[in-house]
N, C-alpha and C positions, 0 to 999 in steps of 0.2 A: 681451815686456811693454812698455808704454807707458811714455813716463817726461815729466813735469813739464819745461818750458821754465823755465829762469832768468829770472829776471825779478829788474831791476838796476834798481830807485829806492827811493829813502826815505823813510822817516815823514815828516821833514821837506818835500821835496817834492809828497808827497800832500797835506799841508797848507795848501802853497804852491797850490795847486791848487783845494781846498773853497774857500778864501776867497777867490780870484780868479772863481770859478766864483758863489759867493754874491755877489758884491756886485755882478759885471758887470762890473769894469774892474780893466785890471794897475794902475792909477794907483792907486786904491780900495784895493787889498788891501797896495796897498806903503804906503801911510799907517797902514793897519792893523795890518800885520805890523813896521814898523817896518825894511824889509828893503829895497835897492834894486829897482827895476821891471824890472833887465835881469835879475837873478836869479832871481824869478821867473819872466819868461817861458821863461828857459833850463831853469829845473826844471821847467818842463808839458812845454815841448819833449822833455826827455827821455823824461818820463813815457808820453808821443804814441809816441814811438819806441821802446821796449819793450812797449807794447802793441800797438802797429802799428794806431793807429786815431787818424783826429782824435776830440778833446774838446771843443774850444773855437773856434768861430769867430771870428774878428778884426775886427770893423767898424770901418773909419777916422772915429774922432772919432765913435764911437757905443760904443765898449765892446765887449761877449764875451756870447755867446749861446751855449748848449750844444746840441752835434748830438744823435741820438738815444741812439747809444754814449757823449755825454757825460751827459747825465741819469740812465742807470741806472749810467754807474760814479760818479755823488756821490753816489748812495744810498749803494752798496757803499762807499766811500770816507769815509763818514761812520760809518758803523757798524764800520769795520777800524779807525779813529782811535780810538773810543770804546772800542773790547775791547783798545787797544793800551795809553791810558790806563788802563784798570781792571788791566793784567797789570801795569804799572810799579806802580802803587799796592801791590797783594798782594807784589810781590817787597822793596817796603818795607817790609812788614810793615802796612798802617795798614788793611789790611782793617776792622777793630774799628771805626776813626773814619774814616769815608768823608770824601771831598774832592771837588772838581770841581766839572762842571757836570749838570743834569738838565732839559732841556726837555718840558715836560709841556702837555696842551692841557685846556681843561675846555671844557662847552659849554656855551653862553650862558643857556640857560633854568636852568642847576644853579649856578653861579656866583655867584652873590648868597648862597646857602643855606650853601654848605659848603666856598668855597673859600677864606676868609681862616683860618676855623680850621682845616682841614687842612693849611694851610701853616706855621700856628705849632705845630701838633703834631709836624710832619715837621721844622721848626727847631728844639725842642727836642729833638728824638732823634740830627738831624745837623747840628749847627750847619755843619761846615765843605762840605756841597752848595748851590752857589748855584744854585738853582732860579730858570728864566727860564718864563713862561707864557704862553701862545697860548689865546684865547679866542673861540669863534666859533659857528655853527651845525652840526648834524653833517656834513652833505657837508663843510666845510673844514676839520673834525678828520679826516674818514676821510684825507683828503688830505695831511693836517700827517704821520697815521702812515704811511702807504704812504710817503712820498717823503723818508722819516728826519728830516723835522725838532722832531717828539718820540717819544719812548719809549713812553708811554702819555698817555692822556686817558681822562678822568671823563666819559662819556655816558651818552643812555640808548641801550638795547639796541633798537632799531626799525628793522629792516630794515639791518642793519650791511654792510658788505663780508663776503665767504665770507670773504676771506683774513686776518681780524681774531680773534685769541683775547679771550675775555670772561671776566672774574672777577666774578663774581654779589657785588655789596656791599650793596646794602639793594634793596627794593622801594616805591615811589611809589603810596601809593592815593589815586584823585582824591577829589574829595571837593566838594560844589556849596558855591557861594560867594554870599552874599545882603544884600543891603543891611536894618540893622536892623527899618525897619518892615513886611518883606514876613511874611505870614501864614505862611511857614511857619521863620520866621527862630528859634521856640526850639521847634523839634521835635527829638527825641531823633535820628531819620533819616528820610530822605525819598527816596522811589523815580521816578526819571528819567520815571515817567509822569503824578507830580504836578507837575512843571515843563512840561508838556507843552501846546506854544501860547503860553508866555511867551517874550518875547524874548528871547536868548543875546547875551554879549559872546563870541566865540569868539578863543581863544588861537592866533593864525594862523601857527605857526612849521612850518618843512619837517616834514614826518611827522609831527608830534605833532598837527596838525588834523587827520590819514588817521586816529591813533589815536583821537581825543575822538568821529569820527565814527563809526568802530567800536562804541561803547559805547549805542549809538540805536538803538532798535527801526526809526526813522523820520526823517528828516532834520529837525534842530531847526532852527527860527524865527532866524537868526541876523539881528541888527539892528547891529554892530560888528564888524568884526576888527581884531584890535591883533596889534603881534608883542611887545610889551613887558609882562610880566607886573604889573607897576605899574602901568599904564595900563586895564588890566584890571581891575584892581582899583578903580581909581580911578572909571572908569563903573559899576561895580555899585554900589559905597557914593553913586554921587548918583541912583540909581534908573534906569538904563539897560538894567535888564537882569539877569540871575544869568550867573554861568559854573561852569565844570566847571574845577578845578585839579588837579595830582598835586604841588606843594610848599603847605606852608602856612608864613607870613611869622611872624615872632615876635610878631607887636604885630597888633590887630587894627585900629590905623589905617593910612590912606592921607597919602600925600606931602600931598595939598593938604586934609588934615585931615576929611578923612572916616570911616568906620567902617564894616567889611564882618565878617560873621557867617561862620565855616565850618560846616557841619554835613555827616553823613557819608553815604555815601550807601548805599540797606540793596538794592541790587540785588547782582546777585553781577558785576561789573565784573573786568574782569582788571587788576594794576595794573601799573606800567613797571617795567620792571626797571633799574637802577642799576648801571653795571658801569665795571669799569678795562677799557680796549682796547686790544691792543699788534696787534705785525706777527707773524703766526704763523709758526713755522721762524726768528725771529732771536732770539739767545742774548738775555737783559738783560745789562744791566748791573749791577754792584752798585749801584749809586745809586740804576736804575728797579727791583730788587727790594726794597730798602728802601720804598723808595717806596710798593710794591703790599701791604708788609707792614703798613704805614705806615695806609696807606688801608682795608686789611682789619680792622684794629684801633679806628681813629676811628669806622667806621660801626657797629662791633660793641657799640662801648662807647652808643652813644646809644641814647634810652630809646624803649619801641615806640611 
């Protein structure tokens, strides 16, 4: 039988390591960590030589760049910190009242809708998780989750990485967006062949334009693209144009005090799906299941 090589470094120097390796410089992490700079470099050092691989390359007067073998052991190295932290915690007992940290990512077009109240709901259940957040478009969430630097993020489900697990939490139906005096601005609903030939504001974010373009028998009249859903809005209410949305805004005016009409739309449209995204095959943590628990619960509780 095979047997397991010893492997002789500590929590503490894996540590030593993640934030040497995050910030780019031994000088960096020793401010950070509060720890002399020869200690650390002596604690990767070791680290290098029980693994038998470089980690980190050494630029004079440029900092530390990570080799190939050093990228995917800060993945691994961040997620064996995280499960090391969550074992201390349960052998304290405080399982009940979670502690720590949880870096979560949302994405940019969801963010305005649902992400201050989700975080006062998830503050009220866990007061003592300090939750840090990353904010951006999907490609730089798939990224944030593949290379561990969140647990999960709030996307929609549009062509995701295979190697991402999905929690199905609400559905987005679009729904056409109309400036008040347009003729069809107090119809009950309106089908995408009555808009047809009018000019579009198109919502031009990664994917979510390949989706709006799915839902066209025919390639729509597109006269703006905006990536800012406000802005969007903003040219429909001064007559620019209708768009196609999958969120609707609480208030039915615009930043620069205009007014835009939703009305629904009666084709049979597929809508987005709304999902939490983790790394499939890595354990959560109790934080990122609170979290997922957290998030299953806020969307469940909101009215259809």
């Amino acid at each position: 039988m095979g047997c397991v090589a010893d492997v002789n470094f500590t929590l503490v120097q894996l540590r030593y390591f993640v934030t040497a390796a995050e910030l780019g410089s031994m000088t960096a992490a020793s401010r950070e960590l509060m720890v002399a700079q020869s200690a650390i470099s002596a604690a990767i050092a070791q680290v290098e030589r029980e693994l038998g691989v470089q980690l980190l390359i050494r630029h004079h007067a440029r900092g530390l760049s990570l080799t190939r073998s050093g990228e995917r052991f800060l993945v691994e190295a961040r997620e064996f910190l995280s499960h090391a932290a969550a074992l201390a915690q349960s052998a304290r007992g405080l399982a009940g009242s979670l502690t720590g940290e949880l870096a979560v990512g949302c994405l940019t077009a969801l963010a305005p809708f649902y992400l201050s109240r989700l975080l006062r709901e998830f503050a009220g259940r866990f007061p003592g998780v300090r939750v840090t957040v990353m904010e951006g478009e999907i490609s730089a969430m798939e990224a944030a989750l593949l290379d561990g630097r969140c647990e999960a993020a709030l996307v929609y489900a549009t062509d995701l990485a295979l190697d991402l697990d999905l929690r199905l939490l609400t559905q987005a139906q679009p729904h056409a967006l109309l400036p008040p005096g347009h003729r069809l601005a107090q119809a009950e609903a309106i089908s995408l062949a009555d808009l047809a030939g009018e000019p579009m504001i198109l919502l031009d974010l990664p994917r979510s334009r390949d989706y709006f373009r799915t839902i066209y028998a025919s390639e729509p009249r597109v006269r703006f693209r905006t990536s800012s859903y406000e802005t969007a809005r903003s040219l429909v209410a001064g007559g620019h144009g209708y768009s196609i949305l999958t969120q609707r805004a609480a208030t039915d005016q615009t930043y620069d005090g205009g007014r835009v009409v939703s009305v629904p739309i009666s084709d049979e449209v597929p809508p987005l799906d709304v999902v939490l995204a983790s790394v499939r095959g890595v354990r959560p943590t109790a934080r990122a299941t609170a979290f997922a628990e957290t998030c299953a619960a806020f969307f469940a509780a909101m009215p259809e």
